[in-house]
C-alpha positions in Angstrom: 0.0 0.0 0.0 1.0 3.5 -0.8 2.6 5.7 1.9 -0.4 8.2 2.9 2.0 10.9 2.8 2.6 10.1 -0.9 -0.8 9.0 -2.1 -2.1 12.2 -0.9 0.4 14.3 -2.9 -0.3 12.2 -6.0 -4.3 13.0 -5.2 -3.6 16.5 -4.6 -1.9 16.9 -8.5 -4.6 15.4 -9.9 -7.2 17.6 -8.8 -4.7 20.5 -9.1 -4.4 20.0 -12.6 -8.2 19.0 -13.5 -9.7 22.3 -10.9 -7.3 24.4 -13.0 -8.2 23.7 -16.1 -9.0 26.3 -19.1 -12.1 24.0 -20.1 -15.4 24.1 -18.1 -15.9 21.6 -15.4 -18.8 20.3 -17.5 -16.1 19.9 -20.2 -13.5 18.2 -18.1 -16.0 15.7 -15.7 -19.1 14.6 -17.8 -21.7 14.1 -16.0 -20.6 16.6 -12.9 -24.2 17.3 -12.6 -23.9 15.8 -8.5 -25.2 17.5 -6.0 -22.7 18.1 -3.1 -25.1 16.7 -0.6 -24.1 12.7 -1.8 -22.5 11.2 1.0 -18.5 10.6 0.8 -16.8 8.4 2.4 -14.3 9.4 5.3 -11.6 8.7 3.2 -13.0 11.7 0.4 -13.5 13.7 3.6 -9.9 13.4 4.7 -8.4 14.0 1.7 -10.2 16.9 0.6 -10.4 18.5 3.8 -6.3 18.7 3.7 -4.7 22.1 3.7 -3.1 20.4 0.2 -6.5 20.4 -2.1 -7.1 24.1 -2.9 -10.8 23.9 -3.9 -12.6 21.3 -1.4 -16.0 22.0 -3.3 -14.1 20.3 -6.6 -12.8 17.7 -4.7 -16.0 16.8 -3.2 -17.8 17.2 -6.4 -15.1 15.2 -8.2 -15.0 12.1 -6.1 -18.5 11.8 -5.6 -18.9 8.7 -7.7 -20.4 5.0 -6.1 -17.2 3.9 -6.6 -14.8 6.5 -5.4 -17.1 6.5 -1.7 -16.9 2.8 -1.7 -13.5 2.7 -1.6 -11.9 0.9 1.3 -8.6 2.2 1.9 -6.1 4.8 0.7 -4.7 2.6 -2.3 -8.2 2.0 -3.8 -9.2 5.5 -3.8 -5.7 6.8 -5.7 -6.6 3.9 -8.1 -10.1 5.2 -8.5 -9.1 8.6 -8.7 -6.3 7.8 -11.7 -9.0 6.0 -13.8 -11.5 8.8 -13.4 -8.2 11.3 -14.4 -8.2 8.9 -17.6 -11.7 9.3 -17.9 -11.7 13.2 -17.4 -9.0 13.3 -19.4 -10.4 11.6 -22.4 -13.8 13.6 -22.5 -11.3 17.0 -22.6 -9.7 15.1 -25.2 -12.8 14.7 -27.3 -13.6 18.0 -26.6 -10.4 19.2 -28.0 -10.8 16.8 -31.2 -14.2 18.8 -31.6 -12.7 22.0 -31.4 -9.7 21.5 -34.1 -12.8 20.4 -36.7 -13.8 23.7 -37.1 -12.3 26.0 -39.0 -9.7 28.7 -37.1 -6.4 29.9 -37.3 -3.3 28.3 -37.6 -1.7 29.2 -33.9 -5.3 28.1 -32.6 -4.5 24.7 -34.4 -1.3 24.6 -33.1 -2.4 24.8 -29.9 -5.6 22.8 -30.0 -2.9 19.7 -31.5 -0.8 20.7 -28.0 -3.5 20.1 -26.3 -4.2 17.0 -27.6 -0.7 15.7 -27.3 -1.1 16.8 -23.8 -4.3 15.0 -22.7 -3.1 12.0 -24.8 -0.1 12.0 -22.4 -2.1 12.5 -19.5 -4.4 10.1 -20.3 -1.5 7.3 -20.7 0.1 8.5 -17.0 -3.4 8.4 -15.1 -3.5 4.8 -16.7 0.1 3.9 -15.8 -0.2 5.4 -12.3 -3.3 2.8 -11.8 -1.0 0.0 -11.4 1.8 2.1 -9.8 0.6 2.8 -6.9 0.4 -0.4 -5.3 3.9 -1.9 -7.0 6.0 1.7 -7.0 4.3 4.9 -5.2 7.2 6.7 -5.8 7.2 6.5 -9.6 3.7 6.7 -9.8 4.4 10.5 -8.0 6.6 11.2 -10.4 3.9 10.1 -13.4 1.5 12.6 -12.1 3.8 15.0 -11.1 4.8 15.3 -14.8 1.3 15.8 -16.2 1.0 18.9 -14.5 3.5 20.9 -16.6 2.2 19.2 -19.8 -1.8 20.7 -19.3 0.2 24.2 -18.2 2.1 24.3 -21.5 -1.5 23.7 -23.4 -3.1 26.3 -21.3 -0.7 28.5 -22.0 -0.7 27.8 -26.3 -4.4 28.5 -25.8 -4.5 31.8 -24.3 -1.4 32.7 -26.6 -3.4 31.7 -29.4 -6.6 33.2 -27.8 -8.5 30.0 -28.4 -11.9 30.1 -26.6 -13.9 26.9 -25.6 -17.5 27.2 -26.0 
């Protein structure tokens, strides 16, 4: 099992990089239509009650899924949390795929296809981090770590290229 210490910091990037995002919440969770009054679990509590997570009312919103609340220990719910990254990650992705369809100019292109690199990438680390966390916490820090900088650079190529989601 994951050191807490460790599993929390990996928890905390994750909803670092997904409360920060340029896209709508809507955009990045489908389905975020949840009320905030659905019971958590203790363990959701704990976690987003830590001085680490920025915006408890994302966190709570985020991991307000059957299975995130059902989780039974630390492990589980960083497992839980890194397939719903994938998830949220691959809905921002189609999003982005929908964007570059219509027509726009080139530095908007080039930053919708950054943006697309950068969710693919993110995509593969929440995957990879799955299985880490119970074989190598340590490298699966690092994985999420790194997808941080990754959605910054897109964020960035977007409001340089003064792309807009709608």
């Amino acid at each position: 099992m994951a050191p807490p210490n460790q599993l929390c910091l990996v928890l905390v990037i994750f909803l670092s990089v997904f409360s920060l995002s340029s896209l709508s919440t809507s955009a990045i969770i489908p389905k975020a239509n949840v009320s905030l009054s659905i019971p958590s679990s203790q363990l959701v509590e704990n976690l987003c009650n830590s001085k680490a997570i920025p915006n408890r009312r994302f966190c709570l919103k985020a991991l307000s899924t059957p299975e995130v609340i059902a989780a039974v220990d630390t492990t589980q719910l960083g497992t839980l949390i890194m397939k719903l990254g994938a998830a949220n990650a691959k809905a921002t992705l189609n999003v982005y795929n929908e964007i570059i369809k219509k027509p726009g100019s080139p530095q908007a292109l080039k930053a919708l296809n950054c943006c697309v690199e950068a969710y693919k990438y993110a995509i593969l680390s929440f995957e990879m981090v799955s299985s880490e966390l119970v074989e190598d916490p340590q490298t699966a820090n690092y994985d999420v770590v790194v997808i941080g900088p990754e959605i910054a650079n897109c964020e960035k190529e977007l409001i340089n290229a003064k792309v807009q989601a709608h």
